[in-house]
Every structure is written in structure tokens, then in C-alpha cells.
C-alpha positions in Angstrom: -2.1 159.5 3.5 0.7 157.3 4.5 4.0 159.1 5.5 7.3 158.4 4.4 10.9 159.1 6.5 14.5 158.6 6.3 17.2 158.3 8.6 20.8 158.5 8.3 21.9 155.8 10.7 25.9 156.7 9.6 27.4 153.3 10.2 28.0 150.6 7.8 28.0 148.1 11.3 24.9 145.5 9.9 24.0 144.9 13.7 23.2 148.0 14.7 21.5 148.7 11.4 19.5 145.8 12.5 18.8 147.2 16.5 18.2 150.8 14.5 15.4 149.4 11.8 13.9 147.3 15.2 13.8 150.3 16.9 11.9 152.2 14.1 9.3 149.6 12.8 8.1 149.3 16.7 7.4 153.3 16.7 5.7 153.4 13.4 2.2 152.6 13.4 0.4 151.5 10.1 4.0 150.2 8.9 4.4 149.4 5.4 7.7 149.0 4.7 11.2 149.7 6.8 14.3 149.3 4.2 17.8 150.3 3.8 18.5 152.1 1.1 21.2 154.4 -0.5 24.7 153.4 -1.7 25.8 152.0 1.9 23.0 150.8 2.9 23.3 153.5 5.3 20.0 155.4 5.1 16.6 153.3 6.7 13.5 154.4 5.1 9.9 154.0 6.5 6.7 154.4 5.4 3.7 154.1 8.0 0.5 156.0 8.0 2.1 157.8 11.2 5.7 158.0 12.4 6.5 160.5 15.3 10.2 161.3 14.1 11.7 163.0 16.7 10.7 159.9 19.0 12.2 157.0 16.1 15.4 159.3 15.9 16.1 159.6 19.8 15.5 156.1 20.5 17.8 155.1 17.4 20.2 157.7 18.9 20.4 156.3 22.6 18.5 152.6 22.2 20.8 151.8 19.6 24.0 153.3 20.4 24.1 155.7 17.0 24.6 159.1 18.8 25.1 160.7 15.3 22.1 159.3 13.2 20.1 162.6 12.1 16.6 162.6 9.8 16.5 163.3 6.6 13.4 163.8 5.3 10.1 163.2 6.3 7.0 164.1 4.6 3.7 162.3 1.8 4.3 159.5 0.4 2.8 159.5 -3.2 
């Protein structure tokens, strides 16, 4: 069953959305889609048939210079 998460990058700044959702799609494996979603465009959603979370989040965090981005949620994707 594939997985879906999402990731509150909290920055409207389009190139570090960009180094975020590079980030990401390189520690999910069995990606199927990586997309910004929500009002802002501030939330980057993934669905993979694994993602380690805690792993996309802290690499977001330093790799991408978004101390503040935070998950949330992460669970089956129907």
C-alpha cells in the first residue's frame, strides 16, 4: 500500500520549495507523486510506497535551510 505525507515547508520562497521537494523525492522510494498543495503552496505532499519521515523532515530542516518545516500527516493512501 503506497504511503502518503505532508509537510509544512512554512515559506512562500519558490527556491527553497524547490531544494525542499528535491530533498524529499530523493528519500522516497517507489515515488509517485511530490506536489505542492494548499492555499500557499506551502504544504509538499508525497506519495511513495515508503517514506521514512523523520529522515525527509530533518534533511528538509537542515539541507534546505527550513528550520521550522514540521509533518503533517502521514499515513495510507487510498
Amino acid at each position: 500500500m503506497e504511503k502518503k505525507a505532508v509537510i509544512n515547508l512554512t515559506t512562500e520562497d519558490k527556491k527553497l520549495k524547490s531544494k525542499a521537494r528535491t530533498i524529499a523525492v530523493a528519500e522516497a522510494n517507489g515515488l509517485k507523486s511530490a506536489n505542492f498543495i494548499g492555499e500557499r503552496g506551502d504544504l509538499l505532499e508525497l506519495i511513495a510506497e515508503e517514506i521514512d519521515t523523520a529522515t525527509v523532515v530533518d534533511k528538509i530542516r537542515r539541507k534546505a535551510g527550513l528550520p521550522k518545516a514540521w509533518l503533517v500527516s502521514f499515513g495510507d493512501h487510498n
